[in-house]
KEZA-436431 format. One record per residue (C-alpha): x, y, z negated; residue in one letter. Coordinates in steps of 0.25 Angstrom, whole numbers. Example, Ala and Ser with C-alpha at 12.3 -4.5 7.8 and 13.67 -1.06 7.14 Angstrom:
REM residues 2
+-------+-------+-------+---------+
:    c1 :    c2 :    c3 : residuo :
+-------+-------+-------+---------+
:    49 :   -18 :   -31 :       A :
:    55 :    -4 :   -29 :       S :
+-------+-------+-------+---------+
REM end
This chain:
REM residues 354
+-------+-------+-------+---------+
:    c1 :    c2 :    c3 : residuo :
+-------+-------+-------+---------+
:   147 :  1172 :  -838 :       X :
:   138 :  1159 :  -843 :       X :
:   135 :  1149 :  -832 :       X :
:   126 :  1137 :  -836 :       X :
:   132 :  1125 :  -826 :       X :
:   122 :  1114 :  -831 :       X :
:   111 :  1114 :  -840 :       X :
:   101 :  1105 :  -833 :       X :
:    93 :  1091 :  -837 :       X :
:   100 :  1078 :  -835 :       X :
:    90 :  1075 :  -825 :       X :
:    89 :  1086 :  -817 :       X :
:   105 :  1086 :  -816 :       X :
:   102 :  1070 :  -812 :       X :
:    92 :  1077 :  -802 :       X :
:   103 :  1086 :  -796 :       X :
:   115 :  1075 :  -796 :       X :
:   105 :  1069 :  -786 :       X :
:   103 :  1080 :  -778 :       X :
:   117 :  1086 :  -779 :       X :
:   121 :  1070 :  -771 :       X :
:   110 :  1073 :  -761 :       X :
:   115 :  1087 :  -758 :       X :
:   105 :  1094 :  -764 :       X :
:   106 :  1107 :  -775 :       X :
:    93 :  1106 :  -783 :       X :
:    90 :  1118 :  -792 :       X :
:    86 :  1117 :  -807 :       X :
:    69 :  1117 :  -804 :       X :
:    74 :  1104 :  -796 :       X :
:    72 :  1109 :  -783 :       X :
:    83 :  1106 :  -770 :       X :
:    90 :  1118 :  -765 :       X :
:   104 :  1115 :  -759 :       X :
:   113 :  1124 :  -766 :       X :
:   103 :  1130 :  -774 :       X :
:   105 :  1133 :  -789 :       X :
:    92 :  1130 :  -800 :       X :
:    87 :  1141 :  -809 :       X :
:    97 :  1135 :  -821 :       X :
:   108 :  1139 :  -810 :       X :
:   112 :  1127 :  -809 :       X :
:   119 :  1122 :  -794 :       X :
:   119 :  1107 :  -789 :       X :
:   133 :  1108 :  -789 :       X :
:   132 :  1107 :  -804 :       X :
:   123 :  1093 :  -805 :       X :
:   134 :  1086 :  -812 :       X :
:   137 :  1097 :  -822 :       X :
:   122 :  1098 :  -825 :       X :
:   121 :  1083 :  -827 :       X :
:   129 :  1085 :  -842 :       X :
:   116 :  1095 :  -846 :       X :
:   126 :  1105 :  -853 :       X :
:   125 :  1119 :  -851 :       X :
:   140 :  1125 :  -846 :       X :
:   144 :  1139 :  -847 :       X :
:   156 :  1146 :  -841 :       X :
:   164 :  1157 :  -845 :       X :
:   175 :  1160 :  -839 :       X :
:   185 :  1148 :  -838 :       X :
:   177 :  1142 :  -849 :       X :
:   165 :  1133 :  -848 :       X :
:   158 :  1129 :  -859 :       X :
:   145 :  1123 :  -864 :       X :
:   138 :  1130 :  -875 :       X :
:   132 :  1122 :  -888 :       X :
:   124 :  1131 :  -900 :       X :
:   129 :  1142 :  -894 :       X :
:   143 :  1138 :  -895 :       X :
:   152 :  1135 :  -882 :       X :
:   161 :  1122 :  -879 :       X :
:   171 :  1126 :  -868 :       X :
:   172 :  1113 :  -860 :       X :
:   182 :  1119 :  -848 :       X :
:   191 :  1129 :  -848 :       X :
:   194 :  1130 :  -833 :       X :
:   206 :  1142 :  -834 :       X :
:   220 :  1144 :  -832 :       X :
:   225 :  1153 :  -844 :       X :
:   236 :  1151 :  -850 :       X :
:   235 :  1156 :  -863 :       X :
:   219 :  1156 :  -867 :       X :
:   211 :  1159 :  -879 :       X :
:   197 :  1152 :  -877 :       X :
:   186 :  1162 :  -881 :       X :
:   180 :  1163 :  -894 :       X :
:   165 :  1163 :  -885 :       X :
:   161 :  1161 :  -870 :       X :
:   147 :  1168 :  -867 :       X :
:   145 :  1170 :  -881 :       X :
:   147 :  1156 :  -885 :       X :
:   156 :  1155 :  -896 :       X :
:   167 :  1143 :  -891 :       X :
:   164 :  1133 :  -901 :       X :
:   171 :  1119 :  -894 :       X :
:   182 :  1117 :  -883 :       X :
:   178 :  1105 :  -876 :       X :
:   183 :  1092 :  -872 :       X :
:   194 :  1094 :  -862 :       X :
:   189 :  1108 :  -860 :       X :
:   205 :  1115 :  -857 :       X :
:   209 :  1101 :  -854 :       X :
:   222 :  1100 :  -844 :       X :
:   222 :  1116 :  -843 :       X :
:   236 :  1117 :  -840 :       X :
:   238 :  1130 :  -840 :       X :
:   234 :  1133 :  -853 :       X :
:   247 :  1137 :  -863 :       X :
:   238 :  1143 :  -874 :       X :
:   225 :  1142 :  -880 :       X :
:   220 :  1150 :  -892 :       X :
:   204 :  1144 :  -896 :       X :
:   195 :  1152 :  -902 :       X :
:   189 :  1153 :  -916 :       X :
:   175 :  1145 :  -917 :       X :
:   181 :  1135 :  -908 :       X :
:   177 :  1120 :  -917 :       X :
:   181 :  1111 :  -908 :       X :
:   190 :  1107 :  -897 :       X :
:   187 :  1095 :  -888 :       X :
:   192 :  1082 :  -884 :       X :
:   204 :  1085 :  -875 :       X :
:   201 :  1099 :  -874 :       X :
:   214 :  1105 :  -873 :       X :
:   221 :  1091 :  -867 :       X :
:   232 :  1091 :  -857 :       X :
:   235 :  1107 :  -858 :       X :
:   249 :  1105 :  -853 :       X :
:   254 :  1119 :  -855 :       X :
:   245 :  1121 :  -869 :       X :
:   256 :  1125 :  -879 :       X :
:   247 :  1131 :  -890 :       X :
:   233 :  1131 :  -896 :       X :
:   226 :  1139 :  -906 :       X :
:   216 :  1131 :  -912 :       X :
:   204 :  1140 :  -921 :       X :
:   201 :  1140 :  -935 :       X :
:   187 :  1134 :  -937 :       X :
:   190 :  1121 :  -927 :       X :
:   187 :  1109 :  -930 :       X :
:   189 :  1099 :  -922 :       X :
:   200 :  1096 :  -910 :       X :
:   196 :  1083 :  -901 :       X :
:   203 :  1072 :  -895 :       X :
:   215 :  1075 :  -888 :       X :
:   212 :  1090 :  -888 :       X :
:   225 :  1094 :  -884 :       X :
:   231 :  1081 :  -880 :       X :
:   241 :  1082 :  -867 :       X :
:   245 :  1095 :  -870 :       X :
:   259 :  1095 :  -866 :       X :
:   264 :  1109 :  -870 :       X :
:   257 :  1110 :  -884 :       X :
:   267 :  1113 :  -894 :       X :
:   260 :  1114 :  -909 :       X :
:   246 :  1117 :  -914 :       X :
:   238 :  1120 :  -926 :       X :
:   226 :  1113 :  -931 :       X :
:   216 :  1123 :  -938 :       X :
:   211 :  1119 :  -951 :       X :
:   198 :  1118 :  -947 :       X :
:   199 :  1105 :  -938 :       X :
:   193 :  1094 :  -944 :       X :
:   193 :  1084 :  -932 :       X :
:   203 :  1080 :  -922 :       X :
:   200 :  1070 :  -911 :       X :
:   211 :  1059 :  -908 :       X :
:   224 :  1065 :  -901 :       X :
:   223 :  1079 :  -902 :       X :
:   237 :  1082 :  -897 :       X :
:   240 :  1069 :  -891 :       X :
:   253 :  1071 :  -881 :       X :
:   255 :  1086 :  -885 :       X :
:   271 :  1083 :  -881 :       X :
:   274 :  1097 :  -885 :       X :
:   267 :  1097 :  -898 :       X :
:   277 :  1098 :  -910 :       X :
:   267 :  1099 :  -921 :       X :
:   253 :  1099 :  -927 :       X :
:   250 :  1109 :  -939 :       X :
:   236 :  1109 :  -945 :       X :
:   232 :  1122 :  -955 :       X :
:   229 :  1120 :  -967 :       X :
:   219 :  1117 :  -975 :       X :
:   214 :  1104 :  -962 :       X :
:   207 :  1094 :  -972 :       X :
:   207 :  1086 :  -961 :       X :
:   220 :  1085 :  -953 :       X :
:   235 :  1091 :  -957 :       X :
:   251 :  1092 :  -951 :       X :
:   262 :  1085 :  -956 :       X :
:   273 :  1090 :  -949 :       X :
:   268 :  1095 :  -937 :       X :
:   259 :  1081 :  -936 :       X :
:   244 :  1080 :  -936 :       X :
:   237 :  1072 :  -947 :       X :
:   224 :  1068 :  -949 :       X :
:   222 :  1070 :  -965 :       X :
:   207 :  1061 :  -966 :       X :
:   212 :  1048 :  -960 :       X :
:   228 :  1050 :  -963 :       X :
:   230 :  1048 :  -948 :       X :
:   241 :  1056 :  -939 :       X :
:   234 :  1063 :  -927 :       X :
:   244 :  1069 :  -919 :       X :
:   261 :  1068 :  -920 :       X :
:   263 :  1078 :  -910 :       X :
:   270 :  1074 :  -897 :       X :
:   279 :  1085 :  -894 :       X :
:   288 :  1081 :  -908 :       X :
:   303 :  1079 :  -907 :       X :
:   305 :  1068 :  -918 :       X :
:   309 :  1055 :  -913 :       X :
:   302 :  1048 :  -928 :       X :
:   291 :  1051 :  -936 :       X :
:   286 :  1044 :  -949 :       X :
:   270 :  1047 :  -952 :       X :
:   266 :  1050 :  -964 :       X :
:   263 :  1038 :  -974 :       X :
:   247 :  1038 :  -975 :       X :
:   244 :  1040 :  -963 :       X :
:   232 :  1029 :  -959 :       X :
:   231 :  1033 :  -943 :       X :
:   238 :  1038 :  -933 :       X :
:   229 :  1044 :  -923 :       X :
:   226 :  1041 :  -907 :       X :
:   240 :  1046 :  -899 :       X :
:   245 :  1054 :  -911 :       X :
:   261 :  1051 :  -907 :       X :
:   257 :  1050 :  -893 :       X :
:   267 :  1055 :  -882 :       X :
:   277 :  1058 :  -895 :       X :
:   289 :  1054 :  -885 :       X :
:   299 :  1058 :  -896 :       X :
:   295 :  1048 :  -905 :       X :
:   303 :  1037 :  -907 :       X :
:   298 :  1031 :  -920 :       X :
:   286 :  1032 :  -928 :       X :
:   285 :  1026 :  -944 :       X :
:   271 :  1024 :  -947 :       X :
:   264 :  1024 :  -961 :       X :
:   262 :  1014 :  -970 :       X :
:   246 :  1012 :  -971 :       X :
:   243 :  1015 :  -956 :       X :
:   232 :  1010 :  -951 :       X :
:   229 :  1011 :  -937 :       X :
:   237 :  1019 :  -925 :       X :
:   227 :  1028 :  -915 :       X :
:   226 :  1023 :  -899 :       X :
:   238 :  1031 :  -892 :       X :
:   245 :  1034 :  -906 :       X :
:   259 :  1033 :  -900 :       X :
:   257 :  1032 :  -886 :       X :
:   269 :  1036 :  -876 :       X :
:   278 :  1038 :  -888 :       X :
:   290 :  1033 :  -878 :       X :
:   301 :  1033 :  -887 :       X :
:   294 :  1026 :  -898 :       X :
:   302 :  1016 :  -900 :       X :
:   296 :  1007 :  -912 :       X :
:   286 :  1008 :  -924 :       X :
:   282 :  1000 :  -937 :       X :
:   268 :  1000 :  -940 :       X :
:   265 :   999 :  -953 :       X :
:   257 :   986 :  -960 :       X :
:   245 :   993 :  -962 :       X :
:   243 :   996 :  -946 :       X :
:   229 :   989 :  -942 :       X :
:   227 :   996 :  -928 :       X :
:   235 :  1001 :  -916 :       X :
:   227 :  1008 :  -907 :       X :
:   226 :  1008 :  -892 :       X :
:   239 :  1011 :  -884 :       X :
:   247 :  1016 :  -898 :       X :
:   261 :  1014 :  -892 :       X :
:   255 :  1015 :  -877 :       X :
:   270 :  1018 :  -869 :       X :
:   278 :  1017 :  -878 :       X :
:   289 :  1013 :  -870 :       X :
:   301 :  1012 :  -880 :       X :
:   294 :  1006 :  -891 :       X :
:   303 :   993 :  -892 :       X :
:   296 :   989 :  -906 :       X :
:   284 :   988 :  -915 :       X :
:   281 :   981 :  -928 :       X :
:   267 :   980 :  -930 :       X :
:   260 :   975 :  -943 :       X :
:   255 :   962 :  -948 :       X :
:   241 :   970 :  -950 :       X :
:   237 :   976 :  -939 :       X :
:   227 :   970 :  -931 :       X :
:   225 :   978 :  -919 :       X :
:   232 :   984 :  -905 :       X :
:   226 :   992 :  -896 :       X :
:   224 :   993 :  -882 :       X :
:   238 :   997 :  -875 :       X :
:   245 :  1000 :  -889 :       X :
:   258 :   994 :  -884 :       X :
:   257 :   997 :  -870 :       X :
:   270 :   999 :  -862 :       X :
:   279 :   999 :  -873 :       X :
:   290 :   992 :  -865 :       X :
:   299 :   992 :  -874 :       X :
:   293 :   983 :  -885 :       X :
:   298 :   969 :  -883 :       X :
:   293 :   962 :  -895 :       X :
:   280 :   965 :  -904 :       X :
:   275 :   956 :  -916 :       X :
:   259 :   955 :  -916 :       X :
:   253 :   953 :  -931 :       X :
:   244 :   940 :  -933 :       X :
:   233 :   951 :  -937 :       X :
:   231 :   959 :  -924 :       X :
:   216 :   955 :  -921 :       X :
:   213 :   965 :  -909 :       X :
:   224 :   968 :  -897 :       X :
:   222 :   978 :  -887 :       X :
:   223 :   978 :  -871 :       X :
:   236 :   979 :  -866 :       X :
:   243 :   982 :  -880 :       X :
:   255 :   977 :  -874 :       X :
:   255 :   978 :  -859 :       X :
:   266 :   985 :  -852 :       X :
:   277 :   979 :  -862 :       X :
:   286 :   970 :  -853 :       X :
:   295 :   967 :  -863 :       X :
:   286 :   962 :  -874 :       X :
:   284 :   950 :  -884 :       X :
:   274 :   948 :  -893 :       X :
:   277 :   940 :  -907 :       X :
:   263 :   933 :  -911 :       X :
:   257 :   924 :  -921 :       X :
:   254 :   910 :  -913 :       X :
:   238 :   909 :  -913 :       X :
:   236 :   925 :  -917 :       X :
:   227 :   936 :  -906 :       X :
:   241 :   942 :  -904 :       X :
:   246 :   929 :  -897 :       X :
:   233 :   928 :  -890 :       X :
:   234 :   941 :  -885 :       X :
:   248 :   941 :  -880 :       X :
:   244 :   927 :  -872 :       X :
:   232 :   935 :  -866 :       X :
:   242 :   946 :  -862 :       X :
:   254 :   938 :  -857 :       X :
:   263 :   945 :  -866 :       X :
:   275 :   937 :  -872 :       X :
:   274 :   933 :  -886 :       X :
:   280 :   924 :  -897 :       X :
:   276 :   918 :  -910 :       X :
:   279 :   924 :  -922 :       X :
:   272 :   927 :  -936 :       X :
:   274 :   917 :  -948 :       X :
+-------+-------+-------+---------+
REM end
């Protein structure tokens, strides 16, 4: 069964928000009738999903929106366990899962998605507690941010050699997930070992979460390492990084809480926001004469560092880089923005440098 829950003008949905907060129904030839529905059969309990001025659909537990014919399922409100997404709903072939469409459906253990499917929203399958597996379709191409993020139970999955673009943090805190694999031929991304790797820009996506090895050396030519792509990686208690890095993503190693120390390379420029956000046994960090700038937060509740030396070339320094670090001392060249920084924060410091 198709129902169209919203299909009017802006200001006629303006028109009926008003009348809606009087106490009024007004029907679609703009006439008052408490209660009444319009010829478009459309009620005034619906103002404020008319005032988008998208046609949704329903099928079942599905609602979707229908775009050249094609349908975007942008709520899945069912409790199935195991589901397979139909190929169509009323006709429409299912082209696109929308953001946060199954979003925090905590029933869901399996899902199978149907072939034609292209695209997969931002968040769409995040926070699926129970979610253990996922067949993804040949022919899609792209998966958005943090599409299955927060899914605590997930164990592995396999990229289709059709997806050519990944939002940041596809599988950011998947604790269970042990490895990555991509089929061949991707152009575009590939696993080595069981870790995801974005070919184009030599940058590591994703190390996922649920792996038991306490170190891990990334390849050497790897540029960038993505937004939280080790984050929540608790078994993790060291890290080696490339020579000829260049920047690390916002989050990259957020809640690694048994990392206890890293090196970063010369050739690092730019550490994102909150990179080593709670990294509580982190007790030291060497960072580079070259780099010259910190994010908001990077270093944030990492009591355990006790000394940090910041280079004469840091230009830009975040909000809070180091706040919730009780035991902290910063080494600083007289006269650089790194002293004036830790003066404006009231965090200890010394002179150092030549």
């Amino acid at each position: 069964m198709k129902i169209i829950r919203h299909g009017l003008s802006r200001g006629l949905a303006a028109l009926l928000a008003v009348c809606l907060a009087a106490g009024l129904a007004v029907n679609a030839s703009g006439a008052g009738a408490e209660g009444a529905a319009g010829e478009n059969g459309i009620f005034a309990s619906d103002a404020f999903l008319v005032m988008e001025g998208i046609p949704t659909f329903y099928s079942g537990d599905f609602e979707y929106t229908v775009t050249n014919g094609n349908a975007t399922i942008v709520k899945y409100s069912g409790s199935a366990g195991i589901l397979a997404v139909p190929d169509q709903l009323d006709g429409h072939g299912v082209e696109k899962i929308g953001d946060e469409a199954f979003s925090g459906c905590r029933n869901l253990t399996g899902v199978t998605l149907p072939d034609g499917l292209t695209s997969i929203g931002d968040g769409a399958f995040a926070r699926c507690g129970s979610l253990t597996g996922v067949t993804l379709p040949d022919g899609l191409i792209s998966i958005g941010d943090g599409a299955f993020s927060h899914c605590g139970s997930l164990t592995s999955v396999t990229i289709p050699e059709s997806v050519a673009v990944m939002g940041h943090s596809p599988f950011a805190a998947c604790t269970a997930l042990t490895r990555i694999d991509v089929a061949a031929p991707n152009p575009v991304y590939a696993s080595i070992d069981g870790v995801l790797f974005e070919e184009r820009h030599n940058m590591l996506v994703t190390y996922p979460a649920g792996r038991i090895d306490n170190a891990y050396a990334i390849p050497q030519g790897i540029l960038y390492i993505g937004v939280e792509a080790f984050s929540g990686c608790r078994n993790l208690t060291g890290v080696t990084l490339p020579d000829g890095l260049i920047s690390i993503g916002n989050y990259a190693f957020s809640t690694c809480q048994n990392l206890t120390g890293m090196t970063l390379p010369d050739s690092l420029t730019s550490i994102g926001d909150g990179v080593f956000f709670t990294c509580w046994n982190m007790t030291s960090i060497t960072l580079p004469d070259g780099l010259t700038s910190i994010g908001n937060a990077a270093f944030y509740k990492c009591k355990g560092l006790t000394s940090v030396t910041l280079p004469d070339s840091l230009t830009s320094i975040g909000v809070d880089v180091f706040a919730e670090c009780p035991n902290l001392t910063l080494t600083v060249a007289e006269g650089s923005r790194a002293a004036e920084y830790a003066g404006e924060n009231g965090i200890p410091y010394t002179f150092g440098h030549d």
